[in-house]
N, C-alpha and C positions, 0 to 999 in steps of 0.2 A: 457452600453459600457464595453466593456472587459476590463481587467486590463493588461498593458503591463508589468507587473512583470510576469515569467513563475509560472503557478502551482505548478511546484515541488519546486519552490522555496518557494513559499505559503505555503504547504505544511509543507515544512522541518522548517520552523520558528514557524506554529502551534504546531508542534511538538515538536519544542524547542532546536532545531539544532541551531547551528552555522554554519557562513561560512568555518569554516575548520571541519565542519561533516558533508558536506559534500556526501563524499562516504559513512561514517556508515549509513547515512540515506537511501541512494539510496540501501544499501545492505541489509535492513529491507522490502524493496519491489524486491529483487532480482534481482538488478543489480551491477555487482562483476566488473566491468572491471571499472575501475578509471577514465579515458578517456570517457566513456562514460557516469558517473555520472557528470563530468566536462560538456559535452554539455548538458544534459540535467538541468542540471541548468541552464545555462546560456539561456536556448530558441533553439540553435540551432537543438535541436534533439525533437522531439517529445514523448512525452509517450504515449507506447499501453494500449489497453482496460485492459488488464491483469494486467497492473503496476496501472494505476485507481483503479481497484477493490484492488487489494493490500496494496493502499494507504489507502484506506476505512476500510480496514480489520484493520492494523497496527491500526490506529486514533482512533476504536473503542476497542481495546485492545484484537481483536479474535484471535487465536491459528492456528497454522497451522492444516489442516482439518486431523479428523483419523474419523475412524469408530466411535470409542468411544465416540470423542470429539464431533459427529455430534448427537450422544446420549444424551450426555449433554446439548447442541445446545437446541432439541428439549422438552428435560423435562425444560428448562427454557425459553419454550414459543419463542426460538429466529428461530427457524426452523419447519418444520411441515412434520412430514411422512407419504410421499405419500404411495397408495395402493401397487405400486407394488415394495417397499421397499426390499432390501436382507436383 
């Protein structure tokens, strides 16, 4: 059975937020507007696929992606380049 607490609220306690962070949390997955880290706490708003994977990225301690960094990525086994790689 689901849990009727909202995920990003899950989330944001995983992570070790408090209820007045909130927005800094929401703004480590790239949501800037106040207002909308407000409803999506609270349940009323939904989170996209995008904010999902975000939340994953953040919880695992990954980097925002660069060339470089997906270099790194893959010398430590966490990534794999494909053939038709640039």
């Amino acid at each position: 059975m689901k849990s009727s607490i909202p995920d990003f609220r899950v989330w944001l306690a995983r992570m070790g937020f408090n209820s007045r962070q909130v927005a800094a949390g929401a703004e480590l997955i790239g949501i800037k507007n106040a207002r909308t880290a407000s409803s999506t706490n609270t349940g009323a708003r939904d989170l996209m696929v995008s904010e999902r994977l975000a939340m994953s990225a953040v919880r695992v301690g990954l980097k925002p992606w660069s060339p470089e960094y997906d270099d790194e990525l893959v010398a430590q086994g966490m990534a794999h380049r494909t053939s038709n790689a640039a």
